[in-house]
ChimeraX commands (.cxc) that place a marker at each C-alpha (Angstrom):
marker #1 position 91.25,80.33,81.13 radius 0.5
marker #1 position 91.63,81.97,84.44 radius 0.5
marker #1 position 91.54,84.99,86.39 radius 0.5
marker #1 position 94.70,86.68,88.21 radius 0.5
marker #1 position 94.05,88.62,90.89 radius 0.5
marker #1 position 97.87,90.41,91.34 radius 0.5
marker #1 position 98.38,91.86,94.85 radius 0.5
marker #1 position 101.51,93.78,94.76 radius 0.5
marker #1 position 103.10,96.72,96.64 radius 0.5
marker #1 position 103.02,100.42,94.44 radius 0.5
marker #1 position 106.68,100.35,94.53 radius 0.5
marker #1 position 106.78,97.27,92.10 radius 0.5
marker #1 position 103.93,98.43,90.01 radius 0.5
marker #1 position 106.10,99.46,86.77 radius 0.5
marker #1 position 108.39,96.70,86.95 radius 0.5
marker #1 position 105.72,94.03,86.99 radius 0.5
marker #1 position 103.48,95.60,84.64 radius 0.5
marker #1 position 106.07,96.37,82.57 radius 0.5
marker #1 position 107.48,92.72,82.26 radius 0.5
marker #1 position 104.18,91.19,81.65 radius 0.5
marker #1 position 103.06,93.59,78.72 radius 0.5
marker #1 position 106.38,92.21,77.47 radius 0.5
marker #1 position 105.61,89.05,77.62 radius 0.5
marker #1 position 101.80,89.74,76.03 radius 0.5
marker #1 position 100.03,89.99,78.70 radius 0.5
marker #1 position 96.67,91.89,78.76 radius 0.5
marker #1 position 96.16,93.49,82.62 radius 0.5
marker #1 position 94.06,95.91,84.19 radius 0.5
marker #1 position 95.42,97.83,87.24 radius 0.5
marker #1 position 93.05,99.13,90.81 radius 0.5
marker #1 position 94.37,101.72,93.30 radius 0.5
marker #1 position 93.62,99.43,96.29 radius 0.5
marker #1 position 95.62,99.97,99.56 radius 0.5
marker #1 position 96.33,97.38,102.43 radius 0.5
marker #1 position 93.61,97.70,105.09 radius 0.5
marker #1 position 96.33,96.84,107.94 radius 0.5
marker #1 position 99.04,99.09,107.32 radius 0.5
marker #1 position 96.82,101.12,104.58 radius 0.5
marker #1 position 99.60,102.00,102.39 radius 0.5
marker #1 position 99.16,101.69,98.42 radius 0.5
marker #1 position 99.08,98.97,96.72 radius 0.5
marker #1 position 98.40,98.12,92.95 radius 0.5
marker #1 position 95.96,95.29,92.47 radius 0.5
marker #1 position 96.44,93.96,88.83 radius 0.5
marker #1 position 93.48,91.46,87.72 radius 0.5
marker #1 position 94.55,89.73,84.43 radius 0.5
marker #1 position 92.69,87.09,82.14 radius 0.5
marker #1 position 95.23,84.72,81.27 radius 0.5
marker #1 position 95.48,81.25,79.45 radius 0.5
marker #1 position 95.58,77.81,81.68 radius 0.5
marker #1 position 99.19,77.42,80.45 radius 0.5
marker #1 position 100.40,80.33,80.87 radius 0.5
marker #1 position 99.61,80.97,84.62 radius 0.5
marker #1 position 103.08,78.97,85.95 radius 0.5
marker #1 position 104.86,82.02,83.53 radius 0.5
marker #1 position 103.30,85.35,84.86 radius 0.5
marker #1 position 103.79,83.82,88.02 radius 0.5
marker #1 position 107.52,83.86,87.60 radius 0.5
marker #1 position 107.95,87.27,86.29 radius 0.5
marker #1 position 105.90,88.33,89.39 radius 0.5
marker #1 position 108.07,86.41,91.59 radius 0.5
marker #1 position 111.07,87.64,89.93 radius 0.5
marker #1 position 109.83,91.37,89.83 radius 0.5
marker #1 position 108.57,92.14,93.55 radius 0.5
marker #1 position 111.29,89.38,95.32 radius 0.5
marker #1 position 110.71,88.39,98.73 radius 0.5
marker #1 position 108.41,89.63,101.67 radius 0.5
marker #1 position 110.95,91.41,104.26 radius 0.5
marker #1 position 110.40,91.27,107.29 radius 0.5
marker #1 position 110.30,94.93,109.87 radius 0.5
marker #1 position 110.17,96.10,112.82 radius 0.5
marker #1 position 107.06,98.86,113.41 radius 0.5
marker #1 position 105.18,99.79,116.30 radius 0.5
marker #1 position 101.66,99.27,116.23 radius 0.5
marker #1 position 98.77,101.33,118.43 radius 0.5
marker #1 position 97.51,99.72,121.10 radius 0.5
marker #1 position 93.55,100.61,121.24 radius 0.5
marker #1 position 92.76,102.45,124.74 radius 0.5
marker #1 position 89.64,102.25,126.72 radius 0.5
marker #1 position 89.70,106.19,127.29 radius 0.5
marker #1 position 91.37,109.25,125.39 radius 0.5
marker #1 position 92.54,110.74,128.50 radius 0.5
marker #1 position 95.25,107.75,128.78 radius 0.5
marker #1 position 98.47,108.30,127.13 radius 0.5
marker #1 position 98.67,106.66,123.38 radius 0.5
marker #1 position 101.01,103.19,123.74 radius 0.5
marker #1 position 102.94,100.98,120.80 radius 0.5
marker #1 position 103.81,97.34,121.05 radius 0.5
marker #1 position 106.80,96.58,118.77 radius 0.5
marker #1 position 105.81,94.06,116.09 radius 0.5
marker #1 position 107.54,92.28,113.07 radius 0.5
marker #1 position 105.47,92.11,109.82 radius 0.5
marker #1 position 106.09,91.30,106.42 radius 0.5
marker #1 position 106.39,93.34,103.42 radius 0.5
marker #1 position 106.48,92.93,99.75 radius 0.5
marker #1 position 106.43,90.01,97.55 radius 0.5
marker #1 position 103.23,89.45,96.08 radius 0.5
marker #1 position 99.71,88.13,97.32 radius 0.5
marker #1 position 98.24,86.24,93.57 radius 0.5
marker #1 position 94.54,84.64,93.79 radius 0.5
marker #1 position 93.63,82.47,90.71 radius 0.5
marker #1 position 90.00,81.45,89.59 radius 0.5
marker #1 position 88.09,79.96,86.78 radius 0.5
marker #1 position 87.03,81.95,84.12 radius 0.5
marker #1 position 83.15,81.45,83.24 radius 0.5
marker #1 position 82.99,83.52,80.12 radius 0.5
marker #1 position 85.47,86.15,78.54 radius 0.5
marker #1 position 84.81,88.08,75.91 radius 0.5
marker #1 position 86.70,91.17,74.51 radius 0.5
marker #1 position 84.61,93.56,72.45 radius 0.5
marker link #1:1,2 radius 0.2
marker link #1:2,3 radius 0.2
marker link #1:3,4 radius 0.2
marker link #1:4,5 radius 0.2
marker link #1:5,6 radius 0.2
marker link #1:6,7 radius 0.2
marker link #1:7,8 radius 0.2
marker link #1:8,9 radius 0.2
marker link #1:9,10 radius 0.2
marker link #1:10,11 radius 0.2
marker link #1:11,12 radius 0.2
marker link #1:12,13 radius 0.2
marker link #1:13,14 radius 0.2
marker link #1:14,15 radius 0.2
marker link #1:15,16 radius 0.2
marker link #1:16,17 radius 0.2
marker link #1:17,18 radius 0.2
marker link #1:18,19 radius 0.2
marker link #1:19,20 radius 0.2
marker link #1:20,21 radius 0.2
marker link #1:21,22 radius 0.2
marker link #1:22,23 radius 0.2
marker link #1:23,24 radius 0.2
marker link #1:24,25 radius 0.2
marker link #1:25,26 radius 0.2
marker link #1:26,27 radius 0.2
marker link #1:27,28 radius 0.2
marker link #1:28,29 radius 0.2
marker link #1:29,30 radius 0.2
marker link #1:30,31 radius 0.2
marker link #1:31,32 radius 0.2
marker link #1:32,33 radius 0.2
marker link #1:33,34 radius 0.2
marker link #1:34,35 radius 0.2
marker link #1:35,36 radius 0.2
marker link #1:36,37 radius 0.2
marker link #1:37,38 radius 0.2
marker link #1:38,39 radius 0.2
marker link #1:39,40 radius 0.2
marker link #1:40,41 radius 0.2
marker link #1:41,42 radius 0.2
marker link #1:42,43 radius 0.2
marker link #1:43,44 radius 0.2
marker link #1:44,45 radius 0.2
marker link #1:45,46 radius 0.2
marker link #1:46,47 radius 0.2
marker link #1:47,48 radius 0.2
marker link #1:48,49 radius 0.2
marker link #1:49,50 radius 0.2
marker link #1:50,51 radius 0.2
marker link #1:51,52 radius 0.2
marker link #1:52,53 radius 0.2
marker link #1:53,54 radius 0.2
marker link #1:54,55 radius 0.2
marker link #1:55,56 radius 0.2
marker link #1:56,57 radius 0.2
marker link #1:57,58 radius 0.2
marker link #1:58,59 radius 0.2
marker link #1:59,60 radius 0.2
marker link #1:60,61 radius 0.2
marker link #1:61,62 radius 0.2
marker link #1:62,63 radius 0.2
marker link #1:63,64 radius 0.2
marker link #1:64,65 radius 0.2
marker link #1:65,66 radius 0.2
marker link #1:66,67 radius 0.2
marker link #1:67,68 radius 0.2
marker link #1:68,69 radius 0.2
marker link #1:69,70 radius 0.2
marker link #1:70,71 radius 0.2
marker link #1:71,72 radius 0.2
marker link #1:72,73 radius 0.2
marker link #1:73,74 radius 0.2
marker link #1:74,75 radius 0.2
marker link #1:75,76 radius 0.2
marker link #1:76,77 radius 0.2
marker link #1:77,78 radius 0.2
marker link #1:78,79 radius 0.2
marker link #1:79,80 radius 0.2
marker link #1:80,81 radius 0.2
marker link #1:81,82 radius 0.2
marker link #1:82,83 radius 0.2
marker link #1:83,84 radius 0.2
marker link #1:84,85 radius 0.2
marker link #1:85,86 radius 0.2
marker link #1:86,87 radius 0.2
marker link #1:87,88 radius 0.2
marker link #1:88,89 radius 0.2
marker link #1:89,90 radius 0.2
marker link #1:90,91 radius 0.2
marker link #1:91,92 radius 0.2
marker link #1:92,93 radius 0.2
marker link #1:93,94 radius 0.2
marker link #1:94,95 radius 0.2
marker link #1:95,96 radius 0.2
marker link #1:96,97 radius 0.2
marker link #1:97,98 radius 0.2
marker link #1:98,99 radius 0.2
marker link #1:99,100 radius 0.2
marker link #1:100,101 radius 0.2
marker link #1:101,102 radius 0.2
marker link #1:102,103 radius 0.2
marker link #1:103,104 radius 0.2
marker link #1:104,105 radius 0.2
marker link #1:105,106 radius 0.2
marker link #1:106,107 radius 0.2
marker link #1:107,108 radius 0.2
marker link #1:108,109 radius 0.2
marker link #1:109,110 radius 0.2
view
C-alpha cells in the first residue's frame, strides 16, 4: 500500500476528486496554498493499493493537463523603502499536478 500526496491547483479540485471517487477511491482533501505565488491549492493525500497507483495517476494526469507556462512580474526585494518598488518579468509554470508517493507502514480504518 502507499500514500498519495496529490498537489493540484483549486481550479481542478472537483474534477479530480470527482473522477477518483468514481473510480473508488478513498481521499482526504487540505486547504494548502503555494508558498511562491501563494495562491490555493488543494492537497489531496490518498491511501491507495500498490496496483492501483499507475491508475489514479492517469485520471490526475488526464484531469489537471499540462503545466502552462506565463509571463508575471515578480518583486524585486529593495535594500530601503524609500526606493521605488521594481518587477523583473519571469516565466513560470502553472498547473498540472505535483504527486509524492510513499510506503505505507500501517493503515487501519476504524
Amino acid at each position: 500500500m502507499k500514500l498519495m500526496f496529490i498537489i493540484i491547483n483549486q481550479d481542478n479540485e472537483n474534477d479530480v476528486t470527482t473522477s477518483l471517487i468514481k473510480e473508488g477511491f478513498q481521499i482526504t482533501k487540505l486547504a494548502t496554498s503555494g508558498g511562491f505565488l501563494k495562491k490555493g491549492n488543494t492537497t489531496l493525500m490518498s491511501c491507495v493499493d500498490d496496483e492501483r497507483i499507475n491508475q489514479a495517476i492517469s485520471i490526475i494526469k488526464n484531469e489537471c493537463g499540462e503545466h502552462q507556462s506565463v509571463d508575471i512580474d515578480i518583486p524585486l526585494t529593495l535594500p530601503s523603502a524609500s526606493m521605488s518598488l521594481q518587477t523583473v518579468p519571469t516565466k513560470i509554470d502553472i498547473g498540472g499536478a505535483t504527486i509524492i508517493v510513499t510506503d505505507v507502514f500501517l493503515f487501519e480504518k476504524f
